[in-house]
C-alpha positions in Angstrom: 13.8 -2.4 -10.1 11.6 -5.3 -10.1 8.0 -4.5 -11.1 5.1 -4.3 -8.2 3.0 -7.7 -8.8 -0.6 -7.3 -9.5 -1.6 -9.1 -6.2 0.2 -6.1 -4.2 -1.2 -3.4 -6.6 -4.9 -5.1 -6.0 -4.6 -4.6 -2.3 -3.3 -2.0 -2.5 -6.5 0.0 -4.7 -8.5 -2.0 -2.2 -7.2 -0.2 0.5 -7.5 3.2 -0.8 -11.1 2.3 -1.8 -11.9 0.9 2.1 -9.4 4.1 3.0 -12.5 6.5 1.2 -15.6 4.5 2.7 -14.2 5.1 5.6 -13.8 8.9 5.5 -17.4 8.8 4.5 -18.9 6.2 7.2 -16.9 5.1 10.1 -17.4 1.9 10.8 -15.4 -0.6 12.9 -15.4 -3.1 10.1 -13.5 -0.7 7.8 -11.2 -0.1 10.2 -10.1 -3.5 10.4 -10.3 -3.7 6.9 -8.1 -1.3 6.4 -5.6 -2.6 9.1 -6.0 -6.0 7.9 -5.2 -4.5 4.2 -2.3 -2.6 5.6 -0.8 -5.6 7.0 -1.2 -7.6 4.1 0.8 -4.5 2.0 3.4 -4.0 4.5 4.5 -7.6 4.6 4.2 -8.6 0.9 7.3 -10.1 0.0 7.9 -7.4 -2.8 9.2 -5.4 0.0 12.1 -7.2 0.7 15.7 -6.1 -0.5 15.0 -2.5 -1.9 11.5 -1.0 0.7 12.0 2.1 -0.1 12.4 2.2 -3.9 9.5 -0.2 -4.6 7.1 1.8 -1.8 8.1 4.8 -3.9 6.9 2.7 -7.0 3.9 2.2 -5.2 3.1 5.5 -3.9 4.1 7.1 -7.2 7.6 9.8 -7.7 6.9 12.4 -5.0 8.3 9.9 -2.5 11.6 9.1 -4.3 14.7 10.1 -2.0 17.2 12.0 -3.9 20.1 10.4 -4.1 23.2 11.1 -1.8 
């Protein structure tokens, strides 16, 4: 498995940081924050070929699917 670049693991902290303010103060900026931060995750090229091995890389092993 290729390893996550640090440009996906960056926004990805940021949007578990904006992900917490939010929880705290709801504001309309952080929520498009966080959906802009979402997008930018969600379409990173990283993702293409193998989604659901490298989001479980991301997201750490209690998301692996076992393997069939």
């Amino acid at each position: 498995m290729r390893p996550i670049p640090d440009d996906l693991i960056r926004v990805h902290e940021e949007w578990h940081s904006v992900y917490q303010q939010l929880a705290v103060r709801p504001h309309t900026h952080l929520r498009r924050r966080l959906l802009a931060l979402s997008t930018q995750v969600l379409s990173h090229p990283h993702w293409q070929g193998r989604p659901s091995r490298a989001w479980a890389a991301l997201h750490g092993a209690r998301h692996v699917r076992p393997a069939t």
